[in-house]
GUKOLLO-994945 format. One record per residue: z, y, x of N, C-alpha, C, O, CB in turn. Coordinates in pm, whole numbers. Glycine has a CB too. Layout:
GUKOLLO-994945
<r n_w="Z" n_v="Y" n_u="X" ca_w="Z" ca_v="Y" ca_u="X" c_w="Z" c_v="Y" c_u="X" o_w="Z" o_v="Y" o_u="X" cb_w="Z" cb_v="Y" cb_u="X"/>
...
This chain:
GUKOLLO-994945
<r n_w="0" n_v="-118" n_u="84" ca_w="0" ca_v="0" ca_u="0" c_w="0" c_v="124" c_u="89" o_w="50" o_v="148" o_u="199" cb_w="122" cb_v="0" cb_u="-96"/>
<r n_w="-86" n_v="208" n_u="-11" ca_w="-80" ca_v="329" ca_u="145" c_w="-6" c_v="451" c_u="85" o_w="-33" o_v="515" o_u="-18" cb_w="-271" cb_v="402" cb_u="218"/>
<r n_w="121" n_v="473" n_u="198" ca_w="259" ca_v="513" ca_u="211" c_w="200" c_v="685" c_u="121" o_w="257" o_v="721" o_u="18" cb_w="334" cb_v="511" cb_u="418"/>
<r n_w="73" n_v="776" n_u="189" ca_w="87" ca_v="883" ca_u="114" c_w="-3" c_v="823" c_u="33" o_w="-94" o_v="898" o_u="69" cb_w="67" cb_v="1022" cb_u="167"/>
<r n_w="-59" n_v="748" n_u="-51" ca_w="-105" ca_v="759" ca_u="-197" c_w="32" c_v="760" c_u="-308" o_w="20" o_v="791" o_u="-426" cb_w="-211" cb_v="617" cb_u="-229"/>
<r n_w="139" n_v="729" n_u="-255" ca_w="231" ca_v="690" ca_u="-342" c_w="266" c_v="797" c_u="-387" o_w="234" o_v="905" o_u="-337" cb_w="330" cb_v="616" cb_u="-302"/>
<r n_w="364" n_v="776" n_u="-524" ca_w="483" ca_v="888" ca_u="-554" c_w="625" c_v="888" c_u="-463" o_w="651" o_v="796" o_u="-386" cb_w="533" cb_v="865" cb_u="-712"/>
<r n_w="705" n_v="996" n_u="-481" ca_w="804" ca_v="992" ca_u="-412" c_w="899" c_v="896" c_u="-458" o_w="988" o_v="849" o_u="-387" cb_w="848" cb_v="1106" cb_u="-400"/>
<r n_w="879" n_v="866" n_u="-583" ca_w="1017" ca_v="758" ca_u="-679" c_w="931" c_v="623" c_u="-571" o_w="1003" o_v="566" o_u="-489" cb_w="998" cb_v="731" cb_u="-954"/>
<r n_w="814" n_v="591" n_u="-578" ca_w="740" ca_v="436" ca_u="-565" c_w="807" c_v="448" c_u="-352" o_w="850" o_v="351" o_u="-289" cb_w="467" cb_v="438" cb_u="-617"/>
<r n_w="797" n_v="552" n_u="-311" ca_w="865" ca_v="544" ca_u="-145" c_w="1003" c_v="515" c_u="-163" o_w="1060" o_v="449" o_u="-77" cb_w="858" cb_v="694" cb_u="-47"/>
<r n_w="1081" n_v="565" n_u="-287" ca_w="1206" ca_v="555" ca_u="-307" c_w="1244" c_v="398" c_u="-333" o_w="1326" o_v="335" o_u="-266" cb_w="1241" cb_v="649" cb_u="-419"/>
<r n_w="1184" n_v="357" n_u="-418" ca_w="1217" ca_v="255" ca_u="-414" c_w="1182" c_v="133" c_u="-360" o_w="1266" o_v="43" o_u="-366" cb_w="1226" cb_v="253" cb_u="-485"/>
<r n_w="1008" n_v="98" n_u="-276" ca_w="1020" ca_v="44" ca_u="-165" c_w="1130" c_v="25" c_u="-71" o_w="1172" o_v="-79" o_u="-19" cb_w="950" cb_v="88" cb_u="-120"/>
<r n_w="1173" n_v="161" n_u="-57" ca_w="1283" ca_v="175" ca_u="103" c_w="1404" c_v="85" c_u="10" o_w="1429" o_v="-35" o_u="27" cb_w="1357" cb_v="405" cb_u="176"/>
<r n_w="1449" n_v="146" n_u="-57" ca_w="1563" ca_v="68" ca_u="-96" c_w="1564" c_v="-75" c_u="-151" o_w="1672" o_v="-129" o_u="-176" cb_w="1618" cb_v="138" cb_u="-183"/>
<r n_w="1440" n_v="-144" n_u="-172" ca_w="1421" ca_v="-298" ca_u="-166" c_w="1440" c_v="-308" c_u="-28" o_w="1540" o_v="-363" o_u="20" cb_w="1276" cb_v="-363" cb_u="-218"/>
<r n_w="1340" n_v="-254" n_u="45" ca_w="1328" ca_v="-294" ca_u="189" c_w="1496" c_v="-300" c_u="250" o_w="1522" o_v="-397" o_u="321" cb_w="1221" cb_v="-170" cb_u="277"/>
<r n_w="1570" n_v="-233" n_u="232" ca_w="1748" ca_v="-182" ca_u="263" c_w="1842" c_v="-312" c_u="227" o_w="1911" o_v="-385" o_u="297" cb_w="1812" cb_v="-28" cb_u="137"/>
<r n_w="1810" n_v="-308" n_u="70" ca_w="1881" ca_v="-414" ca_u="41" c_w="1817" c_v="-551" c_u="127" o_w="1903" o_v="-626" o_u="174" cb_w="1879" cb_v="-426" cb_u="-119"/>
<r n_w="1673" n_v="-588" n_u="150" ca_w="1643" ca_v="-739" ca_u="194" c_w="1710" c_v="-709" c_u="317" o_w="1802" o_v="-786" o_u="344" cb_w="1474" cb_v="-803" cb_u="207"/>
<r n_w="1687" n_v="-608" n_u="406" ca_w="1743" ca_v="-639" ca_u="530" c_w="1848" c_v="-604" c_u="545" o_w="1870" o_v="-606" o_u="666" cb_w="1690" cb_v="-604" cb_u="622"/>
<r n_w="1976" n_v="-553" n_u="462" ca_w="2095" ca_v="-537" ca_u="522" c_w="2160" c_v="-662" c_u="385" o_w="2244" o_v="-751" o_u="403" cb_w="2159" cb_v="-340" cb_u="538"/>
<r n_w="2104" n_v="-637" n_u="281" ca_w="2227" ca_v="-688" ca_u="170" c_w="2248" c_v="-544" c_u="105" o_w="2231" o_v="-429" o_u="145" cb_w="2398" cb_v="-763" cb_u="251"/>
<r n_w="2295" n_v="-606" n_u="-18" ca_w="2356" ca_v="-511" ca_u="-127" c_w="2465" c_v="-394" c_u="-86" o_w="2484" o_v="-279" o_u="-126" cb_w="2428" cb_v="-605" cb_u="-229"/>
<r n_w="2531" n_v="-480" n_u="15" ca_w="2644" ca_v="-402" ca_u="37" c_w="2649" c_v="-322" c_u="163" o_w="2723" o_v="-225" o_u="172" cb_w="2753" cb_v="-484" cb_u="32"/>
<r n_w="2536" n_v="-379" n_u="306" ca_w="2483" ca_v="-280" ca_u="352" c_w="2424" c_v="-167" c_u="341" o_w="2432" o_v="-51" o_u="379" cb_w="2448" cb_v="-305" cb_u="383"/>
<r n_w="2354" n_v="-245" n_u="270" ca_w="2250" ca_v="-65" ca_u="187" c_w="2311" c_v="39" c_u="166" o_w="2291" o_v="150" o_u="215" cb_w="2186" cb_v="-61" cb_u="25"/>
<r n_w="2410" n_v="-5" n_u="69" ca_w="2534" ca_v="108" ca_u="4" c_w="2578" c_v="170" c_u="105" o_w="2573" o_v="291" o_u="124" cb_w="2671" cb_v="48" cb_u="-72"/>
<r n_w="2651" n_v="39" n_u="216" ca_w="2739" ca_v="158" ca_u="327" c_w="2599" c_v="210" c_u="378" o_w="2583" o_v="263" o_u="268" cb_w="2866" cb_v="80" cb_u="485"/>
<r n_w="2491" n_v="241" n_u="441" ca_w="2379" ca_v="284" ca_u="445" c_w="2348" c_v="393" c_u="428" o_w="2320" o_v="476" o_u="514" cb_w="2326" cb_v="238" cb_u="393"/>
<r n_w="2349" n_v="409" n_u="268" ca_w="2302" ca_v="529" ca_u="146" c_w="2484" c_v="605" c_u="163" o_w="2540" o_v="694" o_u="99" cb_w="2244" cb_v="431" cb_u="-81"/>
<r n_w="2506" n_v="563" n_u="221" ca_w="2678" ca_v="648" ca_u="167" c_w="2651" c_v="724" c_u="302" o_w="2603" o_v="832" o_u="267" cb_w="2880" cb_v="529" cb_u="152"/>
<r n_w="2659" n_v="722" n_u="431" ca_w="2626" ca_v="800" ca_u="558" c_w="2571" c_v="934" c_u="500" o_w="2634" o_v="1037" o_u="478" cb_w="2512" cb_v="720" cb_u="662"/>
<r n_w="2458" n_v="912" n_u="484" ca_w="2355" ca_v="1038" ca_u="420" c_w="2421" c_v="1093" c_u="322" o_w="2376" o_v="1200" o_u="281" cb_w="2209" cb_v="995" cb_u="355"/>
<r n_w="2521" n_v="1048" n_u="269" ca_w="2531" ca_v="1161" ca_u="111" c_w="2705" c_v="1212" c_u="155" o_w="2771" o_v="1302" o_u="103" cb_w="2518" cb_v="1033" cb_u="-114"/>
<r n_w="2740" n_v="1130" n_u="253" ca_w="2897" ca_v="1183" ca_u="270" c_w="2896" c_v="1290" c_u="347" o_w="2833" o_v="1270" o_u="451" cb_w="3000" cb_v="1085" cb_u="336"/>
<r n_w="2947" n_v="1411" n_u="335" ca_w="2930" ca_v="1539" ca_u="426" c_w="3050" c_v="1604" c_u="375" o_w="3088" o_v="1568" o_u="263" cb_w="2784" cb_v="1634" cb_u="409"/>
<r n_w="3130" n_v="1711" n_u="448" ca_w="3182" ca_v="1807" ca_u="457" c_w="3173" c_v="1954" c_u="514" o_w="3085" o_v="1981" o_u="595" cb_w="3242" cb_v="1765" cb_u="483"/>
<r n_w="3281" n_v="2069" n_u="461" ca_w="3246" ca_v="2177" ca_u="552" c_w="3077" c_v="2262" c_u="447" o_w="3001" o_v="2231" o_u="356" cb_w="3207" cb_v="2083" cb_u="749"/>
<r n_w="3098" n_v="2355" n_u="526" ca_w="2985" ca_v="2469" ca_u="458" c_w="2903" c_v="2472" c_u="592" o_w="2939" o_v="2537" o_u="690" cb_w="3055" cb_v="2653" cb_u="399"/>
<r n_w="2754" n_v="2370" n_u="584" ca_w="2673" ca_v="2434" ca_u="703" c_w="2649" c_v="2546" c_u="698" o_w="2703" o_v="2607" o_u="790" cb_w="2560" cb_v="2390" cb_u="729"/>
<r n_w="2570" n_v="2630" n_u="607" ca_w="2559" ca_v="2752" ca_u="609" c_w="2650" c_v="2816" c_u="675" o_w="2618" o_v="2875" o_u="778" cb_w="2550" cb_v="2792" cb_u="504"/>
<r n_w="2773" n_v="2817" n_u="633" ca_w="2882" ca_v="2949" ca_u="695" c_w="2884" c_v="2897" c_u="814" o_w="2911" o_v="2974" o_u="906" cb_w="3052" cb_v="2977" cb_u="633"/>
<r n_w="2858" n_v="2762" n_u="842" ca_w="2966" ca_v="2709" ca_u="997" c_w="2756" c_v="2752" c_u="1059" o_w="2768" o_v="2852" o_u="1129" cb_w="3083" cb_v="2428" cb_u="1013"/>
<r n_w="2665" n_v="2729" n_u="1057" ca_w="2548" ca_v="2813" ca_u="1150" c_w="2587" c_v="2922" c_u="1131" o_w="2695" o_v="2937" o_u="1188" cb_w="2393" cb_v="2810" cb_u="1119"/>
<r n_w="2546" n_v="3029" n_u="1067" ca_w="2593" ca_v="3154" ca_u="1060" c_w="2676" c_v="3147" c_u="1186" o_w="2613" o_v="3132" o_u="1291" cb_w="2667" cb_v="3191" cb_u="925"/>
<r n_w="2827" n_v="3157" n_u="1191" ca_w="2916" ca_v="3121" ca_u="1312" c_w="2860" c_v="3108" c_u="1395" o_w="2855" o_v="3208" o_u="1467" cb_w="2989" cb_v="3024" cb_u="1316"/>
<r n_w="2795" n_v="3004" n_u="1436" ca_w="2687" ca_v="2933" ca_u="1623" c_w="2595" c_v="3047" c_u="1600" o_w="2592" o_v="3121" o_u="1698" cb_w="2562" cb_v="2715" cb_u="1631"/>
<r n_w="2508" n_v="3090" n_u="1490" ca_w="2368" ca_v="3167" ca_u="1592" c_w="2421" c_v="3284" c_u="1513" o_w="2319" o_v="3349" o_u="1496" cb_w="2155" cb_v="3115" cb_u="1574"/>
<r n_w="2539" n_v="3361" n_u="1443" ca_w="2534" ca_v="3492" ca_u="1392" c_w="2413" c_v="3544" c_u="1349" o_w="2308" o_v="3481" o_u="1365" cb_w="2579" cb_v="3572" cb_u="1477"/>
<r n_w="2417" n_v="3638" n_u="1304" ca_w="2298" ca_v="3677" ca_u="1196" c_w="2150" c_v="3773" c_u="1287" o_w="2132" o_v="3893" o_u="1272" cb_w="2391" cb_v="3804" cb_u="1054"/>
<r n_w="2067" n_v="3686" n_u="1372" ca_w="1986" ca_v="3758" ca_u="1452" c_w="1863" c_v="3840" c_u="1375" o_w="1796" o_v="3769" o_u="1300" cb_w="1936" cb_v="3661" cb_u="1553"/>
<r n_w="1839" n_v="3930" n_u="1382" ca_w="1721" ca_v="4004" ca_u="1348" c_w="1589" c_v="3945" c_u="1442" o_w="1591" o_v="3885" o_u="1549" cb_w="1755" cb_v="4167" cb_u="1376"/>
<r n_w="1514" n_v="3974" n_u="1385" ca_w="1348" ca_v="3974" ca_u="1395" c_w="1336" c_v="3956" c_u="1583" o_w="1278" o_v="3878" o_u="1658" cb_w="1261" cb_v="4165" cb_u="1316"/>
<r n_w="1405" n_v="4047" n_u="1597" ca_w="1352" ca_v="4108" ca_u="1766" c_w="1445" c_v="4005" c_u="1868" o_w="1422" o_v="3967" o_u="1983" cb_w="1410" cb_v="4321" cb_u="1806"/>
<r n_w="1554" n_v="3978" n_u="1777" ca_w="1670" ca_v="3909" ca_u="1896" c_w="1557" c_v="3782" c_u="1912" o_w="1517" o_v="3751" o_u="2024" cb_w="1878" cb_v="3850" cb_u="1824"/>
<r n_w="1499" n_v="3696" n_u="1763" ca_w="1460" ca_v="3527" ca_u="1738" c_w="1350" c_v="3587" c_u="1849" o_w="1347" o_v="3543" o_u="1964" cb_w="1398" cb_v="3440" cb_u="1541"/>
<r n_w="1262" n_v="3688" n_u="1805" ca_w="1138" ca_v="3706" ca_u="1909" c_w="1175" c_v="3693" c_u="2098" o_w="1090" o_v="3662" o_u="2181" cb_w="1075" cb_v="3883" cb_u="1871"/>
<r n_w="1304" n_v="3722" n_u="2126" ca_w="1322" ca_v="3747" ca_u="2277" c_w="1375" c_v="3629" c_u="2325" o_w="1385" o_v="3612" o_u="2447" cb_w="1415" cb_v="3867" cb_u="2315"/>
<r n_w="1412" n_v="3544" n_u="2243" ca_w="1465" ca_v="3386" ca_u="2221" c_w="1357" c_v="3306" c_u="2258" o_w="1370" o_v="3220" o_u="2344" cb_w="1510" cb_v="3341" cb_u="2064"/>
<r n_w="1241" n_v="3329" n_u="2196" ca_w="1117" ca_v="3207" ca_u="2203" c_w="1076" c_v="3284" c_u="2336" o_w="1051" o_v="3200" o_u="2423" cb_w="971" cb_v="3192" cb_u="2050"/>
<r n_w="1063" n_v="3401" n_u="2378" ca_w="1001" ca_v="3480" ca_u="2516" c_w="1062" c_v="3426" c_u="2606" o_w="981" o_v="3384" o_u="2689" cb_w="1019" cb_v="3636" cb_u="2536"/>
<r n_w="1210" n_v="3395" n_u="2646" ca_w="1296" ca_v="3383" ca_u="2737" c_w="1249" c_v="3213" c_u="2724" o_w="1191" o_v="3160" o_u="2818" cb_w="1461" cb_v="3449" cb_u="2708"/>
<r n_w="1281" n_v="3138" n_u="2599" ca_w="1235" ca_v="3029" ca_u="2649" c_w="1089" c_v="2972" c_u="2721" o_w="1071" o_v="2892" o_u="2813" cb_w="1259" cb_v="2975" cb_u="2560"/>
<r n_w="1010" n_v="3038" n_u="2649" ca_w="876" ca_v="3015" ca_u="2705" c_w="865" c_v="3028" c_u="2870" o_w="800" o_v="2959" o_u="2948" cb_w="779" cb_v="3119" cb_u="2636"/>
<r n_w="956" n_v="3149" n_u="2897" ca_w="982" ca_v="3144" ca_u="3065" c_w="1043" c_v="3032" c_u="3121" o_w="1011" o_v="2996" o_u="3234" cb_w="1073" cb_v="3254" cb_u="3115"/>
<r n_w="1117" n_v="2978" n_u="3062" ca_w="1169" ca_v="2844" ca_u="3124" c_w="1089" c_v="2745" c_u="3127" o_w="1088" o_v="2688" o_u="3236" cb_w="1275" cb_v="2792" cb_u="3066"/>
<r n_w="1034" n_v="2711" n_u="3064" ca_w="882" ca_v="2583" ca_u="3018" c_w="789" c_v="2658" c_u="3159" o_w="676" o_v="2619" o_u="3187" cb_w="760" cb_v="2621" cb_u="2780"/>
C-alpha cells in the first residue's frame, strides 16, 4: 500500500496494528503512553532558553552560524 496515497486515520491505524503485532497489547500502550505523557509549559519554559529575539537578533544567529560551517 502506498504510505502517501493513504488517509491519516488508514497510517493511524496500520502503525498501531503494526505496534500491537510487534510489541503486544500491552507494549503498545506503554508505547502510546511516552508520547502523550508530558509536563511543564514548553512555551513558557522556550521563551526562558531563547527569550523573545526580534527579526535582527534570529538574522545574526544564522550569520554567525554560517561562519562556523
Amino acid at each position: 500500500m502506498n504510505s502517501q496515497a493513504m488517509t491519516l486515520e488508514q497510517v493511524r491505524q496500520i502503525g498501531i496494528t503494526a505496534l500491537a503485532h510487534q510489541l503486544g497489547v500491552v507494549g503498545m500502550i506503554r508505547f502510546l503512553q511516552q508520547s502523550e505523557i508530558g509536563w511543564g509549559d514548553y512555551t513558557k519554559e522556550r521563551e526562558g532558553w531563547l527569550g523573545t529575539p526580534d527579526l535582527n537578533d534570529l538574522f545574526d544567529a544564522v550569520k554567525r552560524s554560517e561562519k562556523m560551517n
